[in-house]
N, C-alpha and C positions, 0 to 999 in steps of 0.2 A: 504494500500500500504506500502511494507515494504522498509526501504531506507537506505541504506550504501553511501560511500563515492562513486558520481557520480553512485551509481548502484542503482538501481528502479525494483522492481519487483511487477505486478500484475496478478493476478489469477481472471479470469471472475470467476463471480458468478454461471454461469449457471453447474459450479462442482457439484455443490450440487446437481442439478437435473440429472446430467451424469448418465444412466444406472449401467454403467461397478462399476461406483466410488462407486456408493449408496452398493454396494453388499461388498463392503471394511468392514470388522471391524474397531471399532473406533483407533484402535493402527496401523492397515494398511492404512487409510487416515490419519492417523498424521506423519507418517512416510513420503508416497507420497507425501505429501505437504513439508515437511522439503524436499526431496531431491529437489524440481523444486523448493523452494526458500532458499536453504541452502547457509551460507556462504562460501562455497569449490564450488560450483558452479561457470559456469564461460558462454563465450559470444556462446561457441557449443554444451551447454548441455551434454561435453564429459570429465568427470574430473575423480580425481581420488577422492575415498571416502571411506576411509578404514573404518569399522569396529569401531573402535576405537573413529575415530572424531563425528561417531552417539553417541556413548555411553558416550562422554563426551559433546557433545551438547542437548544432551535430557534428560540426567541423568537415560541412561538405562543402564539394565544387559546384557552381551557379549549376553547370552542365548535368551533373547529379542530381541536383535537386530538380529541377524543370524535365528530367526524364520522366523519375519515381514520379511526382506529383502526376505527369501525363497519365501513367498506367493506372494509376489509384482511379483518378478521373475516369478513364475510359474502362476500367471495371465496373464502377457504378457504387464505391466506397469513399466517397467522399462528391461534394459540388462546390465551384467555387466559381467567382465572377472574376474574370481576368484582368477589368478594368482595374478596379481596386483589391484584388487580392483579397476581399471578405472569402471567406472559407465555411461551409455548412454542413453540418453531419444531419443529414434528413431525420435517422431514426433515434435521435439522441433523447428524448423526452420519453423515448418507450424502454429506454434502462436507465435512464437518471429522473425519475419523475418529480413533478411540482409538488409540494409538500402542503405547503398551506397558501392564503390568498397573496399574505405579503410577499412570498416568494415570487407568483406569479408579476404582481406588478413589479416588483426587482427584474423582471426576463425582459418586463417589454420598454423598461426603462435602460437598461443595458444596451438595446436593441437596437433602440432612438440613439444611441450612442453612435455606433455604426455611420461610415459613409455612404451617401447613396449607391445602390447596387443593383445588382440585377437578380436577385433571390427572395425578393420581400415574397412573393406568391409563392414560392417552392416553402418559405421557413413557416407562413402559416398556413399550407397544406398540411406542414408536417407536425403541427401544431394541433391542428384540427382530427390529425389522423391518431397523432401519439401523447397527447398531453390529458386525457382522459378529462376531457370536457373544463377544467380548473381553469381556463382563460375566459370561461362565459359567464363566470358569476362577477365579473370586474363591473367596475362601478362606470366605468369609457368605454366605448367605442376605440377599442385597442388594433384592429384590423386597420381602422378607419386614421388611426393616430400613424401606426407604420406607415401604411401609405402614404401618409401626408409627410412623413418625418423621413422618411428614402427612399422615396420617389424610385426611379431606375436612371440608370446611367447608360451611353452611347454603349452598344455588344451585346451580350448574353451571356449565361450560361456556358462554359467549359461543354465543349461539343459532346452529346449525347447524354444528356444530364436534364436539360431540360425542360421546362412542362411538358408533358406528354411525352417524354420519353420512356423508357421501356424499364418496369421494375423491376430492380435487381433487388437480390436476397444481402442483407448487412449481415458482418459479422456477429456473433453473440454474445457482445460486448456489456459490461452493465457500468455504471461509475454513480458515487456518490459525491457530488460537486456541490459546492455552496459557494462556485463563484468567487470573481474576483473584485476591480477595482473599477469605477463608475466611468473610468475613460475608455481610449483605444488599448490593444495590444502594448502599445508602445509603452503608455503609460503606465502599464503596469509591470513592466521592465522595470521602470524608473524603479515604482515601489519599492520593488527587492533591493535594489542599490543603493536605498535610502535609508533601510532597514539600518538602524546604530544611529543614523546621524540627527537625530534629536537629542542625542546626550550631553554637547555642550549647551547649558543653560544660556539661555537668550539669543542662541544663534536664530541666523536670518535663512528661511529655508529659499525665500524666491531663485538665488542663483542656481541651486540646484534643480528648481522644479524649469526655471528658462529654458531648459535644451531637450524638456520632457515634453512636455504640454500640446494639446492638439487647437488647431484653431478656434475660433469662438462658430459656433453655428449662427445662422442668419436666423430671425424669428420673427415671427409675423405681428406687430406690435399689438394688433385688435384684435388675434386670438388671445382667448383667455384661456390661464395655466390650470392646466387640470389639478384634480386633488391629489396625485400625487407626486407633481413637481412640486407642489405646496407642501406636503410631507419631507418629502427629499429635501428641502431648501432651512426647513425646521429642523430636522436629526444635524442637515451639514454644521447650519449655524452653535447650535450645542455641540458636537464632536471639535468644532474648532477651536471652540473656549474651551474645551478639556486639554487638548494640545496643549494650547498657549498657559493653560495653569499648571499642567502635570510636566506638559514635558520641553516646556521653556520657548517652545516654536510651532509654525505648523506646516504639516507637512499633506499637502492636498492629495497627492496620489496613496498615501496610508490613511487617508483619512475617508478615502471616498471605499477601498479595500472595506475598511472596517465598515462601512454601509453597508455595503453590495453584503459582507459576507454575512456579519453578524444582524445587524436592524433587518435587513429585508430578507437574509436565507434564516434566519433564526430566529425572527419576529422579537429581540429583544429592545427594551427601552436604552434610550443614550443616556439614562442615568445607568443602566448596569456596568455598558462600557466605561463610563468614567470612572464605574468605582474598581473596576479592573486597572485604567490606568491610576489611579491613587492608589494600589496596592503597588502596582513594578514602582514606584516611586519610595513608599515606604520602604518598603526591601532595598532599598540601592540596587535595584538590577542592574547591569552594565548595558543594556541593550534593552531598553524600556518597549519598546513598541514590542519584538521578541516575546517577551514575558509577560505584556498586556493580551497580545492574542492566543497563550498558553492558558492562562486564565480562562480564556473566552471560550476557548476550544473546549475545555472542562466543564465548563457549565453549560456549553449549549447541550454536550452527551447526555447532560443530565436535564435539559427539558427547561433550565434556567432560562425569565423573560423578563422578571422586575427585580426588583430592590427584596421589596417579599420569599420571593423565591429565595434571594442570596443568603438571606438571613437563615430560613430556611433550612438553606445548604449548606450555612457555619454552625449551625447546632447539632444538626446532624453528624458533622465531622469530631464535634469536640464530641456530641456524644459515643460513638464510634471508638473513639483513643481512649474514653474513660472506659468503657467494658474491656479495650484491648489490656490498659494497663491501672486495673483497678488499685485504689487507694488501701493498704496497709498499716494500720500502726505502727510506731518502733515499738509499744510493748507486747505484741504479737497478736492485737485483738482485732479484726474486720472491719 
């Protein structure tokens, strides 16, 4: 099981026995498993993945990577829009399913992230086909929001991929994903590489987030923001005064991670995260964000979503240690 901060990804074993997969060459299954557990990956299976971020994550040649990708493509194990290199796993919602409501709006807010492309119809087909109905109880016109939010770009579709192209059998892949950080791929590169650098108190994060960041999207002034930009803009606002108290700075791309993964795939409150980061802070952890989403990771297993809950789950601990190591007298009495 491979583990990033608050993200989990597992691949059933029964891949290896999968038909379709077994016919892969060895450099076409190492490929398909890097993109269903890649770092640019995210909670829709729907990212971007250029080209580039394979060849510097696997230590291949362009010439390599733009083969394998073609065969994966022309198998029918992956789709992806050539303009902008967004990348789709059609059947990814049928082994990583939607959990609860706030999870789903975290997918299609992830989604709005994305550059325009040419998969909006392919990802909510496969939405419609694999997500077991959890995107119909939304409170938007989500269908209606994607479209409007990635439009399509000049090309198509990676040839024979398609709509209406011909259905191929996926591998028998399953993953538990709780997603990543509220930007592109790139950005959530950043993330990892920033991971530690909150530890000098009062440093200035902007120069390192400058070379990360994606452009600002255009917005339609007289559309009005759904309710959950209005959520998201509320948890952001809170998460960044946690930052700035606990951990001297703020850091946008750990900040929007700890959204995507913990608030929207784990339905918990930004006061839980904050008292996660006021704990790495008490401890002196050397690498506070680290330690804050260890935390997090611990209580999400355990169904943690308020302050209640946490409390909860420190009685429970100390009572735990007292049955492990009950009290004694020194004069020998119970």
């Amino acid at each position: 099981m491979a583990k990033g901060p608050g993200r989990y990804v597992k691949v059933a074993v029964r891949i290896w026995r999968d038909e379709k997969f077994r016919t892969l060459s060895d450099e076409e299954q190492f490929l398909y498993i890097y993109i269903l557990t890649s770092p640019h990956s995210n909670m829709a299976g729907y990212f971007v993945l250029p080209d580039m971020y394979i060849m510097e994550d696997l230590g291949w040649a362009k010439e390599t990577v733009t083969q394998t990708l073609s065969k994966l493509l022309g198998k029918g194990l992956i789709n992806r829009c050539e303009t902008t290199s967004v990348t789709l796993l059609e059947n990814y919602f049928r082994y990583n399913p939607i959990q609860n409501p706030n999870q789903a709006k975290g997918v299609i807010n992830k989604v709005k992230e994305l550059p325009k492309n040419s998969l909006v119809e392919d990802f909510i087909s496969a939405c419609e086909a694999h997500a077991g109905g959890r995107f119909d109880g939304l409170d938007f016109d989500w269908k209606k929001e994607l479209r409007n939010s990635l439009g399509t770009v000049g090309g198509t579709p990676s040839e024979g991929l398609g709509k209406g192209s011909e259905t191929v059998s996926k591998p028998e892949t399953e993953a538990v994903t709780e997603t990543e950080i509220k930007s592109t791929a790139s950005a959530r590169a950043c993330a990892r590489e920033g991971e530690g650098e909150n530890e000098d108190e009062g440093s200035n994060q902007k120069s390192q987030n400058s070379g990360c960041g994606k452009g600002e999207k255009e917005e339609n002034p007289t559309t009005p923001k759904s309710s959950l930009e209005t959520i998201d803009q509320e948890a952001t606002k809170k998460i960044e005064a946690a930052f700035q108290k606990h951990f001297g700075g703020v850091n946008l791309h750990q900040i929007n991670l700890v959204i995507d993964d913990y608030i929207h795939g784990h339905d918990m409150e930004p006061a839980v995260v904050e008292e996660a980061m006021r704990r790495s802070t008490v401890n002196g952890a050397q690498n506070k964000f680290r330690y804050t989403t260890s935390i997090l990771d611990s209580w999400a297993n355990k169904k943690v979503t308020t302050l209640d809950d946490v409390t909860r789950e420190d009685d429970e601990h100390k009572q735990s240690k007292t049955e492990e190591y009950p009290y004694f007298s020194l004069s020998g009495g119970a």
